[in-house]
C-alpha positions in Angstrom: 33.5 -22.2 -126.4 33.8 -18.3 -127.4 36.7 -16.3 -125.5 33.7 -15.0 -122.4 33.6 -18.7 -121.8 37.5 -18.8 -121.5 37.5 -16.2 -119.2 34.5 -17.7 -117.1 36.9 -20.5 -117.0 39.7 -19.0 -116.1 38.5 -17.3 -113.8 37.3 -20.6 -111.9 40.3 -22.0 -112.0 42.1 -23.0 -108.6 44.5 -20.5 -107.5 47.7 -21.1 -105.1 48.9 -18.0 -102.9 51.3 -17.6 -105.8 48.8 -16.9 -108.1 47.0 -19.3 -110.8 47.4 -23.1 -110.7 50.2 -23.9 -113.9 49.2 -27.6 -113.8 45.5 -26.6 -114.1 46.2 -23.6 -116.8 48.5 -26.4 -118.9 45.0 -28.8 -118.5 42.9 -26.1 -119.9 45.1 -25.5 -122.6 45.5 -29.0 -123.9 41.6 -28.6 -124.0 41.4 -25.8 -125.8 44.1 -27.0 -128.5 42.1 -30.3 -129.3 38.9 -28.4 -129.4 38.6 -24.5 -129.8 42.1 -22.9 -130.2 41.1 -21.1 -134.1 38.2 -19.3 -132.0 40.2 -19.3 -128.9 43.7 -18.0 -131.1 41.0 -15.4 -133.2 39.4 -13.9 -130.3 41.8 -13.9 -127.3 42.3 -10.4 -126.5 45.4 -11.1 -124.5 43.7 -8.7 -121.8 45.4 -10.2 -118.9 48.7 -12.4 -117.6 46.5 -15.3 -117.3 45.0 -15.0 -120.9 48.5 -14.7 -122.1 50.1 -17.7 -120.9 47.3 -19.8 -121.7 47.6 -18.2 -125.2 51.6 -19.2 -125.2 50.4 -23.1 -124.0 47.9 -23.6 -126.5 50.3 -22.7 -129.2 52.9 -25.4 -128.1 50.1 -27.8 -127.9 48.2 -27.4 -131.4 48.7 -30.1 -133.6 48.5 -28.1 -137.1 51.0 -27.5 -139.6 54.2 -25.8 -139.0 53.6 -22.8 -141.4 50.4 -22.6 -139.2 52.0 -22.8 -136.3 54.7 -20.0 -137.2 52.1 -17.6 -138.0 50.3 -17.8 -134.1 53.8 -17.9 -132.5 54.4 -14.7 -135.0 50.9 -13.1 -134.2 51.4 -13.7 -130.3 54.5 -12.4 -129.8 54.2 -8.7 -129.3 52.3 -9.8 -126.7 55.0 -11.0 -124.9 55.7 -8.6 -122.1 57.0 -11.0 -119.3 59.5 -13.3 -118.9 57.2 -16.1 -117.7 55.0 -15.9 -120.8 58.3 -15.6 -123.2 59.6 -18.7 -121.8 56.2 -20.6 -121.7 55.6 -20.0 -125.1 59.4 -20.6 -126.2 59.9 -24.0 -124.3 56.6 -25.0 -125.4 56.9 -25.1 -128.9 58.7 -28.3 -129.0 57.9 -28.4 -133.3 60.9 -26.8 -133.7 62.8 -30.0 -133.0 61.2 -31.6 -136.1 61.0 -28.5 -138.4 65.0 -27.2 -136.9 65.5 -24.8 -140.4 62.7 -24.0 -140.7 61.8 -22.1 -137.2 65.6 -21.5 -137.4 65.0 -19.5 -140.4 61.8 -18.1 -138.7 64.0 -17.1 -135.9 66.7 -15.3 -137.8 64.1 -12.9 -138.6 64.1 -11.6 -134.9 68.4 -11.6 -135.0 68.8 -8.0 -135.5 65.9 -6.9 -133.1 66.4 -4.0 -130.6 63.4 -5.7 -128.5 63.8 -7.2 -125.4 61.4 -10.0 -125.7 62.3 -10.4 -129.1 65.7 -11.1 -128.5 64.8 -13.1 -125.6 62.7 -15.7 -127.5 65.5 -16.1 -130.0 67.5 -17.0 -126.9 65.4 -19.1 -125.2 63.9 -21.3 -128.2 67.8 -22.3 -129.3 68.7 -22.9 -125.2 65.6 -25.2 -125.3 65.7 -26.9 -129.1 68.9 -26.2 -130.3 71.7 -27.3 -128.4 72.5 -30.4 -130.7 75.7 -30.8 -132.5 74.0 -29.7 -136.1 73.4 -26.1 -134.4 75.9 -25.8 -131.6 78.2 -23.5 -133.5 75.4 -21.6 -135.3 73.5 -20.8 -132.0 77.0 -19.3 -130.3 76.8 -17.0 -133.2 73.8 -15.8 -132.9 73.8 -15.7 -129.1 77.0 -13.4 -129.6 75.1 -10.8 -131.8 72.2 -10.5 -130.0 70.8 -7.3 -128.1 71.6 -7.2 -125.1 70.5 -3.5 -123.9 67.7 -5.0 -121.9 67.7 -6.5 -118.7 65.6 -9.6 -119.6 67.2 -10.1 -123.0 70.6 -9.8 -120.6 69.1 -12.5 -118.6 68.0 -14.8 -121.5 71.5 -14.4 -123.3 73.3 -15.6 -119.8 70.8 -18.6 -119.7 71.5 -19.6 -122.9 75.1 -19.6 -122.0 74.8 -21.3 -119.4 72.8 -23.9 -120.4 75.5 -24.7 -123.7 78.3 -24.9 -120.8 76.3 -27.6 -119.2 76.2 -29.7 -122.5 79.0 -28.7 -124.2 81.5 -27.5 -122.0 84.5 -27.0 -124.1 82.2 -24.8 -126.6 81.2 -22.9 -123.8 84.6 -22.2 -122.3 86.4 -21.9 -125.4 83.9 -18.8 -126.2 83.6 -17.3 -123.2 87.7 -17.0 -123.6 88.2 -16.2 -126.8 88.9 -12.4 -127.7 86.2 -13.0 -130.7 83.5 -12.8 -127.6 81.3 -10.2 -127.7 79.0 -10.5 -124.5 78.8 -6.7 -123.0 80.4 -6.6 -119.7 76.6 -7.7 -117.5 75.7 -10.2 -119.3 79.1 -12.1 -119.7 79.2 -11.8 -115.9 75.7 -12.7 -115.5 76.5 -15.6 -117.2 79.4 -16.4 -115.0 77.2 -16.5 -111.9 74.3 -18.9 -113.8 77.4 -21.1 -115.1 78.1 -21.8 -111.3 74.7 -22.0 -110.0 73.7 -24.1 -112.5 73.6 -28.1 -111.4 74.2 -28.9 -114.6 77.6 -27.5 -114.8 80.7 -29.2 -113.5 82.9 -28.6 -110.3 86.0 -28.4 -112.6 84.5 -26.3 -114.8 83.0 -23.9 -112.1 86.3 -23.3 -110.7 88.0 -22.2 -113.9 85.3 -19.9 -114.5 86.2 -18.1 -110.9 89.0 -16.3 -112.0 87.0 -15.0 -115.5 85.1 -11.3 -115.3 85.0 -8.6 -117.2 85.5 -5.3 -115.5 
């Protein structure tokens, strides 16, 4: 199947007044990444949001080896110009919880990055593969040095956050209170408000956070 075939296919696929069927996208992908995905990863052009995200799913479903796999999440990325193909792609690759340094290592080379997709994915691949208590402490770190110029790598920092207060709480509150936090003022507040919208989050804990902001 060559990439005008993709897009035939695409374009056939069931649509919701949202926009394109996920569940039948994800189907089409898992297709692909048994079958076609080194024509489908060589030729995509990545012309549109639907060619994208299919592109992000295939890569999480490929079953090739991880120095492969690095190399089309490394190729694809500055592609990534949304939030719903960043996270897609970043939730997706669940490889990283069997090669953790390695795509840890991978990631560190995105640490320093003034992009906001960039940073994002570094956010958004430890909030979804790394909150274990080998990397707890390592991804606080990095989550603390991230850029956060950006509204969407702002959003993805406060996730992440978030998330680490739903799973390790004390972690969580002991950074968000410690003077050593470096969070700019929107996203430590941004994280404030995901912290208690989050269901994952205790009513104790919710509370406490209240009474923190940074003005």
């Amino acid at each position: 199947m060559n990439l005008e075939d993709i897009k035939n296919k695409i374009s056939g696929i069931k649509r919701t007044k949202f926009g394109i069927s996920i569940p039948e996208l994800r189907k089409f992908a898992r297709y692909i990444a048994k079958n076609d995905y080194k024509v489908f990863i060589e030729q995509n052009d990545n012309s549109s949001f639907e060619l994208k995200l299919l592109h992000a799913f295939v890569i999480g479903y490929i079953n090739d080896n991880i120095d492969n796999l690095l190399k089309y999440f490394e190729d694809f990325i500055p592609f990534v110009d949304d939030w719903a193909i960043n996270d897609s792609l970043c939730q997706n690759f669940r490889i990283a919880r069997k090669y953790q340094e390695k795509v840890w290592q991978f990631l560190m080379k995105y640490k320093e990055s003034k992009k906001e997709f960039e940073s994002r994915i570094v956010a958004v691949i430890m909030l979804s593969h790394y909150l274990n208590d080998e990397y707890i402490d390592r991804v606080i770190d990095v989550l603390d040095s991230l850029n956060t110029d950006d509204y969407y790598s702002q959003m993805g920092v406060a996730w992440a956050v978030a998330t680490i207060m739903g799973k390790y709480p004390q972690k969580g509150f002991d950074y968000l209170k410690s003077d050593n936090c470096n969070l700019d003022r929107v996203t430590y507040n941004k994280s404030l408000q995901k912290i208690r919208e989050s269901l994952k989050v205790s009513d104790e804990i919710k509370q406490k956070t209240k009474i923190m902001r940074k003005t």
